[in-house]
C-alpha positions in Angstrom: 53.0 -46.9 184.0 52.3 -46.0 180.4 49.2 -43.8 179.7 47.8 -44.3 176.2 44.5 -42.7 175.9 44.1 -41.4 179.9 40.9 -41.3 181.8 40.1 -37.5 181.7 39.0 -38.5 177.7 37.1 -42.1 179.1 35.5 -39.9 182.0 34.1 -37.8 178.8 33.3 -40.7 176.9 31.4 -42.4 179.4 29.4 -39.1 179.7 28.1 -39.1 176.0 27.4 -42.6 176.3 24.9 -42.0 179.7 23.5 -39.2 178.0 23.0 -41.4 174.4 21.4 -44.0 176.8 18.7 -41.5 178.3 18.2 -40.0 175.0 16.6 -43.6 174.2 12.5 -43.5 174.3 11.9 -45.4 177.6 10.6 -48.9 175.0 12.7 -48.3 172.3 15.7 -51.7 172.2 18.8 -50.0 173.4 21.8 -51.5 171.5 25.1 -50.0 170.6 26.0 -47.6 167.5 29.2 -49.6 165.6 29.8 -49.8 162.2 31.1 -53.7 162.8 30.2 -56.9 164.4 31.3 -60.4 164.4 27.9 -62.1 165.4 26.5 -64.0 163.1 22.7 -64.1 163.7 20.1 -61.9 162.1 18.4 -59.3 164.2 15.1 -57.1 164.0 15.9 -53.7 162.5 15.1 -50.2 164.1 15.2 -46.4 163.3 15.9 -45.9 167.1 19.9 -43.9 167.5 22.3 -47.0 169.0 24.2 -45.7 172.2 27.0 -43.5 171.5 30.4 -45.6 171.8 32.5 -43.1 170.7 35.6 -42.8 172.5 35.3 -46.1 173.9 37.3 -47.7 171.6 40.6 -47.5 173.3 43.3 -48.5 175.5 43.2 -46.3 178.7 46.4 -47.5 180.6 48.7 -50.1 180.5 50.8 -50.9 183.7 53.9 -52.6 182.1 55.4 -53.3 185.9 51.6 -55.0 187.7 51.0 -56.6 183.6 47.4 -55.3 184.0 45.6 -52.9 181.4 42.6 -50.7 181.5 40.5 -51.3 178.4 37.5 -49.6 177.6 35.0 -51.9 176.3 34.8 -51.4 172.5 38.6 -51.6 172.0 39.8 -54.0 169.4 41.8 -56.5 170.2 44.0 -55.3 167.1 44.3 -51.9 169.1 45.0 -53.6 172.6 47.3 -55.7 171.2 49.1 -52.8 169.5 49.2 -50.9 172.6 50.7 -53.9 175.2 52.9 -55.8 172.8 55.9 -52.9 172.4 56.0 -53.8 176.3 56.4 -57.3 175.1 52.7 -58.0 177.1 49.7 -59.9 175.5 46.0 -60.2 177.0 46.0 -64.0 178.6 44.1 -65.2 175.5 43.9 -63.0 171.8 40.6 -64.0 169.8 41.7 -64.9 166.4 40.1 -62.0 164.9 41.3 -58.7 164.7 38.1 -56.6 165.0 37.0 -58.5 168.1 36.3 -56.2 171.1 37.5 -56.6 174.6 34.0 -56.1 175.7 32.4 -57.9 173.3 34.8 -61.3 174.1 33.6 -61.3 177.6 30.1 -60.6 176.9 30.7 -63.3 174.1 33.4 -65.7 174.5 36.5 -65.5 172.5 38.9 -68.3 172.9 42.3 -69.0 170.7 45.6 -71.5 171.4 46.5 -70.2 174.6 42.6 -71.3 176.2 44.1 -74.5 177.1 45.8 -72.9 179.9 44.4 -69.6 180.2 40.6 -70.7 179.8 38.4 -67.9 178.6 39.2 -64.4 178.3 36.2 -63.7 181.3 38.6 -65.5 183.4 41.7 -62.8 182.9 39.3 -60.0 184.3 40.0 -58.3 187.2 37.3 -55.7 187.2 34.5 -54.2 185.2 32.6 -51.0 184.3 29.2 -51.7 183.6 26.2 -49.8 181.9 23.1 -51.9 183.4 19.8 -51.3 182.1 19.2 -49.3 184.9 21.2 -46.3 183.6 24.1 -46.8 186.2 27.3 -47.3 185.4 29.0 -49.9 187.9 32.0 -51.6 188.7 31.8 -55.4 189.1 34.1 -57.6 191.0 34.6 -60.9 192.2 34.9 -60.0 196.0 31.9 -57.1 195.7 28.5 -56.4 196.0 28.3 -56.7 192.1 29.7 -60.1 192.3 26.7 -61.9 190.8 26.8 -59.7 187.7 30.3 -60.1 187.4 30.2 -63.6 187.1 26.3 -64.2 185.0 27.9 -61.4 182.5 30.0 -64.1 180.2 28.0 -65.4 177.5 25.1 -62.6 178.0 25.5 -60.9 174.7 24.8 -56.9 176.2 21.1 -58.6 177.6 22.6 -57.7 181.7 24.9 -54.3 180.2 27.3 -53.5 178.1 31.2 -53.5 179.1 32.4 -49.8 179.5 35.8 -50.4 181.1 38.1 -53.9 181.9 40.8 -54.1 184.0 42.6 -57.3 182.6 45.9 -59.3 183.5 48.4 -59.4 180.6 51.1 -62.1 179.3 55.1 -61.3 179.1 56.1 -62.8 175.5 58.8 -62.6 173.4 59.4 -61.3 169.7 58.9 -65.1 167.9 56.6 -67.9 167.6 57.9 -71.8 167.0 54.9 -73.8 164.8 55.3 -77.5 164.9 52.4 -78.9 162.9 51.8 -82.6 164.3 49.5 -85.2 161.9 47.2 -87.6 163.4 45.5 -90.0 161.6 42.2 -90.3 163.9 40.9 -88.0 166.5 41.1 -90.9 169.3 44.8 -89.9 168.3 44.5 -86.3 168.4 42.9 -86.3 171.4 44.9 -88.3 173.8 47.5 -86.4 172.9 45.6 -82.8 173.9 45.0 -84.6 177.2 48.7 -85.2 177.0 49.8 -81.5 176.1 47.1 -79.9 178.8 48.5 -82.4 181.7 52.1 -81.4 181.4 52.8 -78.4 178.8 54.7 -79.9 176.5 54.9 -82.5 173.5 58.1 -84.9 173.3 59.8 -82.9 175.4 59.2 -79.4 173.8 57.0 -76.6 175.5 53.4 -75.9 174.3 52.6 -72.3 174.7 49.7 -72.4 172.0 47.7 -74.8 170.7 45.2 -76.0 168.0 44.2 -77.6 165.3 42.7 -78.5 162.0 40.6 -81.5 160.9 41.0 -81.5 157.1 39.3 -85.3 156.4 38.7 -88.1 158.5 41.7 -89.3 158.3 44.2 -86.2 157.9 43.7 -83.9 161.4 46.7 -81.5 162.7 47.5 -80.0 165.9 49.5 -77.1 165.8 52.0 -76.6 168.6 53.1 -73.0 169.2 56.4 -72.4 171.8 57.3 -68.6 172.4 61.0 -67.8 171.4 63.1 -65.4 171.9 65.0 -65.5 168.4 64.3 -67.2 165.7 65.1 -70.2 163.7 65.4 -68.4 159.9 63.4 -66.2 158.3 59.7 -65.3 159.7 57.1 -66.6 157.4 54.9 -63.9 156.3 50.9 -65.6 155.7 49.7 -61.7 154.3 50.6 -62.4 150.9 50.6 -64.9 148.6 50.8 -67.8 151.3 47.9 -68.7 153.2 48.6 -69.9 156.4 45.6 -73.3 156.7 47.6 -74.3 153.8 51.3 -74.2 155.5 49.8 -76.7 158.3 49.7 -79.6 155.2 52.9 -78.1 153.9 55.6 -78.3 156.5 55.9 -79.5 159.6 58.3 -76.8 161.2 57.6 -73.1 160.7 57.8 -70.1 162.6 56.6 -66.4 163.0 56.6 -63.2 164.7 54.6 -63.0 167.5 52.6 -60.1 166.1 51.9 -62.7 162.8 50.8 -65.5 164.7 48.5 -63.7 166.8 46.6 -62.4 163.8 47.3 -65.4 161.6 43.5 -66.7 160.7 42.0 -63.2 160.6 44.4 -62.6 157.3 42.1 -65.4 155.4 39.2 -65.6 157.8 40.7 -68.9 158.1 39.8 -70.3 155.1 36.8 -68.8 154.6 38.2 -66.0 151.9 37.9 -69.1 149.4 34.0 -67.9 148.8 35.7 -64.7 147.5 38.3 -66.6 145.3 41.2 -65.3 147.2 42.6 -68.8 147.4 43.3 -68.3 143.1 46.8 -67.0 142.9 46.0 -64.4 140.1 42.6 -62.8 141.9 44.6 -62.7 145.4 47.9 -60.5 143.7 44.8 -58.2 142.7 43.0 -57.9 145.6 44.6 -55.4 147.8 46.2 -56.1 151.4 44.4 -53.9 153.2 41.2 -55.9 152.0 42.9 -58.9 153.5 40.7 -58.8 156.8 38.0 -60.2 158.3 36.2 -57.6 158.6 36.1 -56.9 155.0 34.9 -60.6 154.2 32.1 -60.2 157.4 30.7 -56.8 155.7 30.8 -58.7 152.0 28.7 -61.7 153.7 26.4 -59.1 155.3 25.6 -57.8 151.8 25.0 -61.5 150.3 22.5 -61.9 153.3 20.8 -58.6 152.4 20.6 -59.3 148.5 20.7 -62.9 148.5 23.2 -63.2 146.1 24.0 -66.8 146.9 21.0 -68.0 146.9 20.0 -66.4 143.4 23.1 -67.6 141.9 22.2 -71.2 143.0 18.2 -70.8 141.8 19.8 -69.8 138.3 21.7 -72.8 138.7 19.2 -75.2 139.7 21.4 -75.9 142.9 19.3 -77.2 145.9 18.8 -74.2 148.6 21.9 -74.0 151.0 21.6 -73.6 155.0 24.3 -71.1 156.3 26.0 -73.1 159.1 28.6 -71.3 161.4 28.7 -72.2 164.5 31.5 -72.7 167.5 31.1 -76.0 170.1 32.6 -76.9 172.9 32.6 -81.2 173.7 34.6 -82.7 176.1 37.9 -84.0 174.4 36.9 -87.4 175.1 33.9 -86.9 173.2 35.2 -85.1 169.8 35.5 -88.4 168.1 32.3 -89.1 168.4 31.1 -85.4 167.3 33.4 -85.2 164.3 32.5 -88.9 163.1 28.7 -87.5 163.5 29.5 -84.5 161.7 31.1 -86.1 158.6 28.1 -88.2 158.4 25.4 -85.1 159.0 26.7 -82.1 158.0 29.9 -83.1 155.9 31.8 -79.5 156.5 35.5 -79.6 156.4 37.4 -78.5 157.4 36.6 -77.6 161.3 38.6 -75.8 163.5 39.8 -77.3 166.9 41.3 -75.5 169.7 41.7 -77.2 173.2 40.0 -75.1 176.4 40.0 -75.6 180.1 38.4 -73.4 182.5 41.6 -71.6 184.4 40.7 -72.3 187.7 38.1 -73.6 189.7 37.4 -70.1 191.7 34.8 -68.2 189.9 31.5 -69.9 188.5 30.3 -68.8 185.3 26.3 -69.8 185.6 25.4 -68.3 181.7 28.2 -71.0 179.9 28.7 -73.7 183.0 31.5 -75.5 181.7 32.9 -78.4 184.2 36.4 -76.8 186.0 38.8 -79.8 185.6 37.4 -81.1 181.9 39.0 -80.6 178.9 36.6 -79.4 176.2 37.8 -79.0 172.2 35.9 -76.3 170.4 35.1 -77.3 167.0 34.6 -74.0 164.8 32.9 -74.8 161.2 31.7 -71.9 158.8 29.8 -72.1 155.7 26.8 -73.5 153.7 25.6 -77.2 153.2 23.0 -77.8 150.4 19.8 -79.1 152.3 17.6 -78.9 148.9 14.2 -77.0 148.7 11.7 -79.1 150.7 14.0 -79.6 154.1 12.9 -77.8 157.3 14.2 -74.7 158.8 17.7 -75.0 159.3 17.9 -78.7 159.7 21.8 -78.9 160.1 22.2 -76.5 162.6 18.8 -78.0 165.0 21.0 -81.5 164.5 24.0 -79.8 165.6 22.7 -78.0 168.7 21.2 -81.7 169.6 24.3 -83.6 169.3 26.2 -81.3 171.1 24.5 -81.2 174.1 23.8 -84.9 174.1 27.7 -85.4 174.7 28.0 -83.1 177.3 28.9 -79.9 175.6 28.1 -76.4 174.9 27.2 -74.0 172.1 28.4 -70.5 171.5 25.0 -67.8 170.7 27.1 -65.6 168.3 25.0 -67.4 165.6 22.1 -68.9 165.3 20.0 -71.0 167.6 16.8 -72.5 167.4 16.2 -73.8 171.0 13.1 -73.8 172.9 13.0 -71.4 175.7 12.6 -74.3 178.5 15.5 -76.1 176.8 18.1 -73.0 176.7 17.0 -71.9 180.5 18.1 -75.6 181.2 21.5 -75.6 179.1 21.9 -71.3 180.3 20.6 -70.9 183.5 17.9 -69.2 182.7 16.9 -68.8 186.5 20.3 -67.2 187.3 19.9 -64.7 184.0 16.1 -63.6 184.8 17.1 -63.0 188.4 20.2 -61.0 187.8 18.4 -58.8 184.9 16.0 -58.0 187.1 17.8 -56.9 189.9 20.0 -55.0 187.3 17.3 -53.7 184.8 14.5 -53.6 186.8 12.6 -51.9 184.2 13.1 -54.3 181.5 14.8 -51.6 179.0 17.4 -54.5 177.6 16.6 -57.4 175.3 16.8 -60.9 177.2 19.5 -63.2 176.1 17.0 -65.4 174.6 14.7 -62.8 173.2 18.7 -61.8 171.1 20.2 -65.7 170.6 17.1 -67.2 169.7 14.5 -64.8 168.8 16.2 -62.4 167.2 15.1 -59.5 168.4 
């Protein structure tokens, strides 16, 4: 058993954060103090001190021989995965992003190439430490008395508690990662042949360990098929300098990487999104620094176009129409995604999108606040940017048409963004019911915000 931060310092840190949490006036919004995020929606602001996190940012034990770890909730996956891959151990599934928390996937939901046999990384949990709004720190369990927060928590954004501690099951891997990039020329195509990979775990006779995709046009759509190995097949590519890894998917149809590399290899270029700082122009990416190459750099540079509108002055100087901001992540059942993505091209016009296959990793546990159907195959389609609507359209008409479509074939939408539901709609598609039942017997006194009060009202 290998300590790495120990629990006499988490026993300490969980101290200062009950004693941030009481320091709270009694109607003040409780909400945490970190300097980063990854949502994506805009929130009210306040003068009221955030709960103090410090110290919870860690790995508390890994247990190389049982491949469990005990995570406190505001530890980066980037410092988890540090800690548990020396033992040749990975969580079940690695959000893309290296600044994603533990705590903060389960209370969201983070999902990467391994979802299509690992599901969700809820579903890898074995325990958790909660702080309800009730002051009490608890643990939560699928065979306890907590069981009904344990399993409402996913997909409640901090509204039922925030994560203090996760014990979580853990991955053997080896050093290196195989990349087969595989062209389809429709997504009937692409998707028959997810069904294919997800029934038997493997693709003309090779092994699938990861998979996803990329939709660059219509008619030009990739799945990437990842296969652990123990050695590899020439040199590692390396997508942190002047390659960008989207790009190698068109490029070659063979590649491979460290397994260190591939876990982290969108967060380098925020996927493709480090275009909008020209970072895809040879000459401006030798001069912007490496240690700039993150996504959290690029999610703190949006942050400050939101405050200033920067974009949006640059396009009135321009006489560009106004822009809507859509980012989003949606799950549709596989069978469905041709019909989404032929919608999108014709609504939104955003490419390209993301794809990454997901099934639920057994039929066990029920996860009321994002009720996906065990058994289905869903893709999640993951598109980020801005679509020029003009001056005189509605409030966010895109991403209203997208929320629509979505749930009209049967699938879901992630709240780390926007959303623009009404509240009998979203109890419907969240289980409202199941949420206001299990706040209240978990904050009683109201003290957090209610997961629609954060998604959709902003608050």
């Amino acid at each position: 058993m290998t300590i790495v931060r120990g629990w006499e310092n988490h026993r300490e840190a969980v101290e200062r954060l009950l004693a941030s949490y009481a320091a709270i006036p009694e109607r003040a919004p409780v909400r945490l103090a970190k300097s980063t995020s990854n949502l994506f929606r805009p929130r009210s602001s306040t003068s009221v001190p955030g709960l103090d996190v410090s110290g919870l940012d860690g790995v508390i034990e890994v247990d190389v021989a049982n491949r469990t770890a005990d995570v406190q909730g505001m530890c980066t996956y980037e410092h988890l995965v540090e800690a548990t891959l020396p033992h040749g151990l990975i969580p079940l599934v690695v959000p893309q992003l290296r600044t994603i928390t533990l705590g903060g996937a389960v209370t969201g939901l983070g999902i990467e190439a391994t979802s299509f046999r690992n599901g969700l990384p809820h579903e890898s949990v074995v325990e958790m430490d909660l702080l309800t709004g009730d002051a009490e720190v608890i643990t939560a369990r699928t065979d306890n008395e907590h069981a009904d927060l344990f399993a409402t928590f996913p997909n409640s954004y901090g509204s039922l508690g925030y994560a203090v501690r996760l014990k979580i099951e853990l991955e053997e891997v080896p050093g290196f990662v195989a990349l087969r990039h595989v062209r389809f020329d429709d997504a009937a195509q692409l998707g028959k042949a997810i069904e294919t990979i997800v029934e038997s775990g493997e693709w003309e006779g090779e092994s699938v360990d990861g998979l996803d995709g990329v939709a660059f046009e219509p008619g030009e759509l990739y799945l990437t098929l990842a296969r652990w190995s123990d050695a590899a097949t020439g040199e590692p590519s390396d997508y942190t300098g002047s390659g960008i890894y989207y790009r190698s998917i068109q490029q070659r149809q063979r590649d491979v990487l460290t397994m260190n590399d591939y876990l982290w290899r969108w967060d380098t270029d925020w996927f493709w999104c480090s275009g909008a700082f020209g970072l895809h122009n040879p000459r401006i990416r030798r001069l912007w620094p490496r240690r700039w190459r993150r996504s959290d750099v690029y999610h703190k540079l949006v942050g400050l176009d939101r405050r200033f509108g920067i974009a949006d002055r640059l396009d009135r100087r321009a006489g560009r129409p106004r822009r809507e901001r859509v980012i989003q992540d949606v799950e549709v059942p596989v069978d469905r995604l041709p019909d989404f993505l032929h919608w999108f091209d014709e609504a939104v016009g955003m490419r390209p999108v993301w794809l990454c296959p997901l099934r639920l990793r057994g039929a066990g546990t029920r996860w009321p606040s994002y009720p996906l159907e065990p058994g289905t195959t869903y893709v999640n389609a993951g598109f980020w940017g801005t679509v020029h609507v003009g001056d005189d359209a509605d409030d966010a008409p895109r991403n209203r048409a997208i929320e629509a479509k979505v749930h009209e074939l049967g699938g879901h939408k992630s709240l780390y963004s926007e959303a623009f539901y009404d509240r009998a709609t979203f109890d419907r598609l969240y289980d409202g019911a199941n949420l206001a039942a299990v706040k209240q017997r978990y904050d009683p006194h109201d003290r957090l915000t209610s997961l629609y009060d954060k998604a959709v009202q902003r608050q």
